[in-house]
C-alpha positions as CSV (number, residue, x, y, z in Angstrom):
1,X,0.5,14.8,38.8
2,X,0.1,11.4,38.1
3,X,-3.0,9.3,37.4
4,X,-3.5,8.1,40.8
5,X,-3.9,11.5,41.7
6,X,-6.2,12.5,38.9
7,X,-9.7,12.9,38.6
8,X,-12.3,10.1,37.5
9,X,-12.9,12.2,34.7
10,X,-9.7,12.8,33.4
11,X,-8.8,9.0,34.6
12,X,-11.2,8.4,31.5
13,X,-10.0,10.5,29.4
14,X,-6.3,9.0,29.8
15,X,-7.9,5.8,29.6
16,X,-9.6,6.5,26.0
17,X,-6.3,8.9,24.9
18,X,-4.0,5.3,25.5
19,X,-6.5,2.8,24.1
20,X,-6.5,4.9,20.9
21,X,-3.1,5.9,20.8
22,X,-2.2,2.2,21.5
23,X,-5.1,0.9,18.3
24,X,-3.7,3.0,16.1
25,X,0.3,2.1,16.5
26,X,-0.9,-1.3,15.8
27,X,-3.0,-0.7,13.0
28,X,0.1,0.9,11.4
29,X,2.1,-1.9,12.7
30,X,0.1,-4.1,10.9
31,X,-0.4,-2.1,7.8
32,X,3.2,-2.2,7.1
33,X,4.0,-5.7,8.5
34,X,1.1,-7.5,6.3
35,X,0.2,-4.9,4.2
36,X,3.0,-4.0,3.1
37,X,5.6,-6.9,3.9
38,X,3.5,-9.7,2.7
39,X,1.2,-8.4,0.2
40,X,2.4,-5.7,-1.7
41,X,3.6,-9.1,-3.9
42,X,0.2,-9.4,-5.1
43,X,-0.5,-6.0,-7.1
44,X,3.1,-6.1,-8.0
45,X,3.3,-9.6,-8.9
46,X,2.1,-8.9,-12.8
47,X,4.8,-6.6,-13.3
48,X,7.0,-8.9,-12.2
49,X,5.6,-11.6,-14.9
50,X,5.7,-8.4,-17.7
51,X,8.8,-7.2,-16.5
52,X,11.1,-7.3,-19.5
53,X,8.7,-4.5,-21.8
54,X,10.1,-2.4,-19.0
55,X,13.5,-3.7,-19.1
56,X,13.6,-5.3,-15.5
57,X,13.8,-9.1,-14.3
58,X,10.6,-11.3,-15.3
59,X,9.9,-14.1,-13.9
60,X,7.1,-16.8,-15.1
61,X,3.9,-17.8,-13.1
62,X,5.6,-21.0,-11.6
63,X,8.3,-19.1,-10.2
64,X,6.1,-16.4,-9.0
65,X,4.2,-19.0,-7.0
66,X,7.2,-20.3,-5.5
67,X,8.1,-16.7,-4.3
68,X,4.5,-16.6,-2.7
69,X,5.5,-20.0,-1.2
70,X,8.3,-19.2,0.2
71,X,7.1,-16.2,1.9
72,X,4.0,-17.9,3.7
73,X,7.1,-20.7,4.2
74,X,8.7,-18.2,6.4
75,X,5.1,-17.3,7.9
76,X,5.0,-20.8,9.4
77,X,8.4,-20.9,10.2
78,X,7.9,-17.5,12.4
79,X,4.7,-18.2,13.9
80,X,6.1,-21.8,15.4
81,X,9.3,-19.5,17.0
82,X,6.9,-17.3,18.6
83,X,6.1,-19.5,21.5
84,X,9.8,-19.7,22.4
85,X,10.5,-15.9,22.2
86,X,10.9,-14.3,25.3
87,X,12.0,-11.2,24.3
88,X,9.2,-8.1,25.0
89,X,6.6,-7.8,22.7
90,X,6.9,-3.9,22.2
91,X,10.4,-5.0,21.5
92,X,9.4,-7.6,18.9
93,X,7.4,-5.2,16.9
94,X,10.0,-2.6,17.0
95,X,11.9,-5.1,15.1
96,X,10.0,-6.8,12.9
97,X,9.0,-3.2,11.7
98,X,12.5,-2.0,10.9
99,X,13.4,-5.7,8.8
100,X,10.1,-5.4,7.1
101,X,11.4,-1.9,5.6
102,X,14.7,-3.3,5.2
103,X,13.4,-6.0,3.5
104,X,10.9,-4.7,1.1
105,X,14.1,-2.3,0.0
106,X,15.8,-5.8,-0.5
107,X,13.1,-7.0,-3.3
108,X,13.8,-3.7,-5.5
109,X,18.1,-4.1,-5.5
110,X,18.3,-7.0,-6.3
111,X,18.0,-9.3,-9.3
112,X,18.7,-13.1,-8.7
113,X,15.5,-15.2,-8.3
114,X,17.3,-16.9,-5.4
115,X,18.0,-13.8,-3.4
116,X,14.0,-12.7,-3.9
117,X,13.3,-16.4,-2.8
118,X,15.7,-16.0,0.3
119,X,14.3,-12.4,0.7
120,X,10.0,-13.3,0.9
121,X,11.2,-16.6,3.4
122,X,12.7,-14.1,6.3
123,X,10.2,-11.2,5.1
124,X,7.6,-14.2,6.0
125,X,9.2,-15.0,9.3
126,X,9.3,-11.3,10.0
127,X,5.7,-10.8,9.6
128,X,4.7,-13.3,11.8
129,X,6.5,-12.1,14.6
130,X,5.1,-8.7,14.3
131,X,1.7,-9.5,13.8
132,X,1.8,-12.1,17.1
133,X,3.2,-9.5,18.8
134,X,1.7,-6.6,17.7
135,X,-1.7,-8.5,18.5
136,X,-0.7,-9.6,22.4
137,X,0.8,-6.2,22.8
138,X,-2.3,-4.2,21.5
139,X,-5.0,-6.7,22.8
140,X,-3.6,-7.0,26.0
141,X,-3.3,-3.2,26.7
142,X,-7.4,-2.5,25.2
143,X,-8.1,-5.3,27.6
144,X,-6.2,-3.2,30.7
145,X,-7.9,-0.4,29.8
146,X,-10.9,-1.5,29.2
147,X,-11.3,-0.4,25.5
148,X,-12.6,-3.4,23.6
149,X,-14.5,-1.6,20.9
150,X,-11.0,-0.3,19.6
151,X,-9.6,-3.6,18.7
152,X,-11.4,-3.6,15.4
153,X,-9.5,-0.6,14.7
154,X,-6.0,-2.5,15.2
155,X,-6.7,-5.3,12.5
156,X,-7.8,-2.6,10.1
157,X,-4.3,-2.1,9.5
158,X,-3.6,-5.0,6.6
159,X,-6.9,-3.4,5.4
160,X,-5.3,0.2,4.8
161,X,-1.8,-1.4,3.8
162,X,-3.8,-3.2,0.9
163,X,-5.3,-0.6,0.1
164,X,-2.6,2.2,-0.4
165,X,-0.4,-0.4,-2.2
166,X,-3.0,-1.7,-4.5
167,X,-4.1,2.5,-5.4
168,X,0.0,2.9,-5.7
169,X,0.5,0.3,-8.0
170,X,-2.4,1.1,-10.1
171,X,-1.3,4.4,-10.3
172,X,2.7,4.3,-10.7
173,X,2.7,1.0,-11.9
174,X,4.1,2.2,-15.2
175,X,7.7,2.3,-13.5
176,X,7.8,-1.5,-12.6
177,X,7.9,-3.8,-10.1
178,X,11.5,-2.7,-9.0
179,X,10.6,0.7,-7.9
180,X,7.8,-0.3,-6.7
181,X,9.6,-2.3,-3.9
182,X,11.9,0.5,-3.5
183,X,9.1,3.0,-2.7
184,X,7.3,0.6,-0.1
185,X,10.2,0.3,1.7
186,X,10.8,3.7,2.0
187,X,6.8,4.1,3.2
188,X,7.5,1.5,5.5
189,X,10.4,2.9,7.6
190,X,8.5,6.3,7.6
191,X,5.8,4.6,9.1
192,X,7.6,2.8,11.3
193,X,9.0,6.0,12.4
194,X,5.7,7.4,13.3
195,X,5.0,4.6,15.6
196,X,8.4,3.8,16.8
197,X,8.0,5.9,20.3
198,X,4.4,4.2,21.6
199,X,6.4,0.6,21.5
200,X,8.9,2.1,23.7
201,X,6.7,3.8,26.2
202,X,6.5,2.3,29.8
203,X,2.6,3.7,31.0
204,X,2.3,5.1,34.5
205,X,-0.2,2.8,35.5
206,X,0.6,-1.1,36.0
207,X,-1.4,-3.7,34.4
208,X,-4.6,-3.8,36.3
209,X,-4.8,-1.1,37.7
210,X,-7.4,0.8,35.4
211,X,-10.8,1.6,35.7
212,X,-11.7,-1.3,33.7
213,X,-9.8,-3.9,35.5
214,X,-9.3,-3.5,38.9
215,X,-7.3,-5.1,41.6
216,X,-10.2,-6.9,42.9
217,X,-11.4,-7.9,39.7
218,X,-7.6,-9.6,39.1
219,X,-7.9,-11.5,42.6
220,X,-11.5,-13.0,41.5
221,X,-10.3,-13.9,38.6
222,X,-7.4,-15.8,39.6
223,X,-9.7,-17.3,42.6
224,X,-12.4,-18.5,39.8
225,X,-9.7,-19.5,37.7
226,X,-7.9,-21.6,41.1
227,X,-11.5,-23.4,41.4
228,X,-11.8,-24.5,37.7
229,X,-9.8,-27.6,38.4
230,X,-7.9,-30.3,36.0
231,X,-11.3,-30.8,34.0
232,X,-11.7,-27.8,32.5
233,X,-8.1,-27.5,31.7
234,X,-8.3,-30.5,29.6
235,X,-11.5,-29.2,28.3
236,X,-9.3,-25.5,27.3
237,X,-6.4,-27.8,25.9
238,X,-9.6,-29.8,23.4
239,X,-10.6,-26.0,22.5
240,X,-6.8,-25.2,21.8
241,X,-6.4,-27.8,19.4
242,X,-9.2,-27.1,17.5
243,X,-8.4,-23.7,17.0
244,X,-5.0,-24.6,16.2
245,X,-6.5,-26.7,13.6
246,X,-9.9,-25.0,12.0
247,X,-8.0,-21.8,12.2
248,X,-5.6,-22.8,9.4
249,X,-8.2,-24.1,7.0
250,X,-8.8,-20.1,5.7
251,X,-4.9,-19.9,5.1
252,X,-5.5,-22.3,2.0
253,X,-8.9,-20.9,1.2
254,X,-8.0,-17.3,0.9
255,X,-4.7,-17.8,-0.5
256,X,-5.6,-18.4,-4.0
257,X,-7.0,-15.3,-4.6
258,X,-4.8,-13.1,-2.5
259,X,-1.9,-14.8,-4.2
260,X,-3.4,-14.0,-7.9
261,X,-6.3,-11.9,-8.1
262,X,-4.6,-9.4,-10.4
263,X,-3.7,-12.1,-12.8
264,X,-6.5,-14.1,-12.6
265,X,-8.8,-10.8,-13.7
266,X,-6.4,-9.6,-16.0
267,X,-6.8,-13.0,-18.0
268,X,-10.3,-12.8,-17.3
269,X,-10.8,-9.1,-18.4
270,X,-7.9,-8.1,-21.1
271,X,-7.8,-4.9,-21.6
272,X,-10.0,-3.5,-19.1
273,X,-9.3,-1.1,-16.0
274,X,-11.1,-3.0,-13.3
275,X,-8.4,-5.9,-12.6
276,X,-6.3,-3.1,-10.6
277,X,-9.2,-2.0,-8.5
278,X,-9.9,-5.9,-7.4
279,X,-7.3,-5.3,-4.7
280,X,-7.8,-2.5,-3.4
281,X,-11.9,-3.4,-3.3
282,X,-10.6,-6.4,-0.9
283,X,-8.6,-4.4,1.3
284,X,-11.6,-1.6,1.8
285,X,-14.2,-4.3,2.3
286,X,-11.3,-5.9,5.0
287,X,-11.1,-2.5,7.2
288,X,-14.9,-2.3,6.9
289,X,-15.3,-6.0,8.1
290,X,-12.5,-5.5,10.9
291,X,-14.4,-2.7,12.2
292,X,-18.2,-4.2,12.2
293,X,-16.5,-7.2,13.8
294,X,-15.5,-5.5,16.7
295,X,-18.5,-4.1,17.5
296,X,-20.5,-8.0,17.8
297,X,-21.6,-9.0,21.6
298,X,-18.9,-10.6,23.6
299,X,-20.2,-13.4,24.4
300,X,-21.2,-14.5,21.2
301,X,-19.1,-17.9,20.1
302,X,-15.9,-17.1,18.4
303,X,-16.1,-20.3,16.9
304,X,-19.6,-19.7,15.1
305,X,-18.3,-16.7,14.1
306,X,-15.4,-18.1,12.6
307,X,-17.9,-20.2,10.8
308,X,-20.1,-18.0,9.5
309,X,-16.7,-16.0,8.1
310,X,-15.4,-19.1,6.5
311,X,-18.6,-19.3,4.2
312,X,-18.4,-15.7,3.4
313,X,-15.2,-16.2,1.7
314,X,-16.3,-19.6,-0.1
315,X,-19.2,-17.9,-1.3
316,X,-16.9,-15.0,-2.5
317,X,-14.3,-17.0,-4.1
318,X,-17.5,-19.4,-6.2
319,X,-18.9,-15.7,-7.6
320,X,-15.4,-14.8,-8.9
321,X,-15.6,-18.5,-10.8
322,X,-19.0,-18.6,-12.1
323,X,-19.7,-14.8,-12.9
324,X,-16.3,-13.7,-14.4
325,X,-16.9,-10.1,-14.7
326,X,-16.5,-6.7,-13.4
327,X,-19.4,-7.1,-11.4
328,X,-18.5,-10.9,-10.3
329,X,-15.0,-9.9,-9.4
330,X,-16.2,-7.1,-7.0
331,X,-18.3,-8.9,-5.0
332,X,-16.6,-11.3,-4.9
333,X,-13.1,-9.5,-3.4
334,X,-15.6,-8.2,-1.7
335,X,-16.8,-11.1,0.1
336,X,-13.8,-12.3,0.5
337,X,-12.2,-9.4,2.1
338,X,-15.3,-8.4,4.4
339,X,-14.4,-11.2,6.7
340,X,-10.7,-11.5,6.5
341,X,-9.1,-10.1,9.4
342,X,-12.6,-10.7,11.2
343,X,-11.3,-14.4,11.1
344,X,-7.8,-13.1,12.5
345,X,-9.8,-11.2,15.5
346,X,-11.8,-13.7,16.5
347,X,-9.2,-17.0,16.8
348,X,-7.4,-14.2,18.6
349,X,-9.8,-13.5,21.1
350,X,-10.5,-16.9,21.3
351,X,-6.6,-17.6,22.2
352,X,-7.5,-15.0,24.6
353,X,-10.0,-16.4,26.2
354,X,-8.3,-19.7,26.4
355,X,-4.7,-18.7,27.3
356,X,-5.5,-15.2,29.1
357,X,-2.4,-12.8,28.8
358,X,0.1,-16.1,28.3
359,X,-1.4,-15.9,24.4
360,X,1.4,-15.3,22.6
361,X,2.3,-19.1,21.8
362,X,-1.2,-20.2,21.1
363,X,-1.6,-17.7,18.5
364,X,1.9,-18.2,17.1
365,X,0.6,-22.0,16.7
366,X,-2.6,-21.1,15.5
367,X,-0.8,-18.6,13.2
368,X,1.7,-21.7,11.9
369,X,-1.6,-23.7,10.6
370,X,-2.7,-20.5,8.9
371,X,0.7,-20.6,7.7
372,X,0.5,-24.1,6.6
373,X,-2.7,-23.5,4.3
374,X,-0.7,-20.7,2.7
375,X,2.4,-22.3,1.7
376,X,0.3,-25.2,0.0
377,X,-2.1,-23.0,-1.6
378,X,0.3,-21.8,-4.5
379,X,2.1,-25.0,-4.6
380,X,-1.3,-26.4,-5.4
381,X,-3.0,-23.3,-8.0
382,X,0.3,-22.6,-10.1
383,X,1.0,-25.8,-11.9
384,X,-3.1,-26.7,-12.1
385,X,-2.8,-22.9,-13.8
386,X,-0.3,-23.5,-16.1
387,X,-1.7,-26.9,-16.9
388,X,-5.4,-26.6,-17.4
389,X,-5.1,-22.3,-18.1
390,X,-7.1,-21.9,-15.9
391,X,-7.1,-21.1,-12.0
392,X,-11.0,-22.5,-11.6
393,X,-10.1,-26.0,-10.5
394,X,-8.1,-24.8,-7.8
395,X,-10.5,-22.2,-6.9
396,X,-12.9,-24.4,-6.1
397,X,-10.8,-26.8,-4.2
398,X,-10.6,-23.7,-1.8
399,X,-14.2,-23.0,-1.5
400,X,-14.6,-26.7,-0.8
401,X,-12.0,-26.3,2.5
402,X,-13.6,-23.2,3.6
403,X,-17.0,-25.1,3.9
404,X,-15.5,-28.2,5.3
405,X,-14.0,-26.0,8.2
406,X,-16.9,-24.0,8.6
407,X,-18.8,-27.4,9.1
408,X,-15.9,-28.2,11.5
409,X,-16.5,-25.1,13.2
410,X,-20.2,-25.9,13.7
411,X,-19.6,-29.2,15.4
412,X,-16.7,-28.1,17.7
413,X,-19.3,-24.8,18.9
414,X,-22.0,-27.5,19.9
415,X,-19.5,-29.0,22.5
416,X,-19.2,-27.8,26.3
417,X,-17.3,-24.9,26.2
418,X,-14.4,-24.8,27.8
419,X,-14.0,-22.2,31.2
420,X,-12.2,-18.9,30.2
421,X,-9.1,-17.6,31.9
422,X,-10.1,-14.8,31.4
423,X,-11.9,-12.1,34.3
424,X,-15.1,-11.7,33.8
425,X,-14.9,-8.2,32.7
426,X,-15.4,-8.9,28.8
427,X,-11.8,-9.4,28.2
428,X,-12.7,-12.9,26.2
């Protein structure tokens, strides 16, 4: 029997079975794809600077900063392609998951600087997709079934990869950096695995045709959207713009530290245990912030919450400067962390609200700015490290833009806002 012939009740409990079952693929999705494919260089990166005591390729903290360039390099580069891909998105994400495995193998057989360099740029690229993909495909099908409240649970998943690969690495660590890549790739294609079939699956019911958005919900909606009119279309095209814009300004502010945390508590703390837990601190406080974000009002202002988010992390990145210690380092990850993919949810709702289920290239564009702030932020902090020693001018430099964009933010939130495309059924 299928759904249309099923009770309301066990409607419902379809409903809730998909949303989860759809949350969760992503959350892995992600978890490999960002957590894995992108920063798994971070807890591994001081191995790679101390590899020769194990007798494996070193590399110096220039060069490491160029690898971390190159891969947010090959973030921008894959975010601006998203808005000409047409291929489907639970087809996009079934790729990007098998070349982020394939990839992450790549970084552990190999020695050649240039081949790692070549390697991060497409594992860059690759992660972009996925995540723009992976965040239409999952947002989209919560929003069918009317399942908002899980779409915290999908951008957990860098949260969870940061955490299990930061805990790995502290724990294994002693074998180096190369088989360290080795054994995230192989924990990436068994994940992949796991989550390979829900990408594939065609559901019974066609979009809109849930409890939570009905058909005469859709015809509304595209009635109130028929009456909005050339004004509020440039007034969603100002909103686009902004995002586009505001929304790469935490690329550069985060960077620093996600880039070289590790390093920058293991110089700031020698000898001590704590530097390895740093990590992993910032990817639990990540999953907790992913999750309380979820759970704000709707209609609160993604754009003051963005704000509010940015300060968070400028606050956490000035404790890390001016309270170098155990304590200072883990409230400060901390900080930083809490609002992290919070940041990501809201610009993507936002692109939601402005572009409705034609998303994908707004948050591939908004996703190149972030990209943007990344591949400068190492170029900048790696040769004012190796000048001064020390990584607290640049640090501050990245509080400083997190402000200035939060301030941004502010201003842009006291403007008209633009109409949403979206029905009015929560789905913003």
């Amino acid at each position: 029997m299928n759904d249309f012939a099923s009770s309301p009740a066990q409607l419902v409990a379809n409903d809730r079975h998909a949303a989860r079952r759809a949350a969760l693929a992503c959350m892995v999705t992600l978890a490999v794809a960002l957590g894995i494919g992108r920063f798994a260089f971070t807890p591994l990166l001081p191995l790679m600077l101390h590899g020769a005591a194990l007798g494996q390729p070193q590399i110096d903290i220039q060069h490491g900063g160029w690898l971390a360039s190159f891969n947010y390099a090959g973030y921008f580069l894959g975010a601006v392609g998203c808005a000409a891909v047409r291929v489907e998105p639970g087809r996009m994400v079934r790729l990007g998951l098998i070349g982020t495995a394939l990839l992450t193998l790549a970084m552990g057989v190999t020695n050649a600087f240039w081949v790692w360099a070549l390697v991060r740029l497409v594992a860059g690229a690759v992660s972009a997709w996925t995540f723009v993909f992976a965040s239409q495909w999952g947002l989209r099908r919560l929003a069918e079934l009317g399942a908002h409240g899980w779409s915290g649970v999908i951008y957990t998943g860098p949260g969870v990869g940061i955490v299990g690969t930061g805990l790995l690495v502290s724990a294994a660590g002693g074998y180096g950096a190369t088989a360290g890549w080795i054994g995230f790739g192989v924990i990436g294609a068994v994940l992949a695995a796991l989550v390979w079939p829900v990408f594939g699956r065609r559901e019974d019911r066609p979009i809109g045709q849930t409890i939570g958005l009905s058909a005469a919900t859709q015809q509304a909606s595209r009635s109130h959207a028929a009456a909005s009119g050339a004004a509020s279309e440039r007034s969603r095209q100002g909103d686009a713009f902004w995002l586009v814009l505001l929304y790469g300004v935490p690329g550069f502010g985060y960077i620093i530290t996600a880039t070289f945390l590790p390093v920058i508590a293991r110089h700031a703390l020698p000898g001590s245990p704590w530097p390895d837990l740093f990590w992993p601190m910032f990817g639990a406080a990540l999953i907790v912030g992913a999750l309380l974000a979820a759970r704000l009002p709707l209609h609160w202002d993604n754009r003051t919450l963005l704000a509010g988010s940015y300060v968070l992390q400028a606050a956490g990145i000035a404790l890390g400067i001016i309270w170098p210690t155990a304590g200072g380092f883990s409230l400060g990850s901390m900080l930083i962390g809490l609002p992290f993919t919070a940041i990501t949810l809201f610009a993507m709702r936002e692109a939601r609200r402005l572009r409705g289920d034609h998303a994908a290239g707004l948050m591939g564009y908004a996703t190149a700015a972030y990209g943007i702030g990344q591949i400068v932020g190492p170029l900048v902090a790696a040769p004012i490290a190796a000048r001064t020693g020390s990584f607290s001018p640049a640090l501050w430099l990245a509080a400083g833009a997190l402000l200035l964009g939060a301030a941004g933010l502010v201003v842009v939130a006291r403007k008209p806002r633009a109409r949403s495309r979206m029905p009015d059924c929560g789905c913003s």
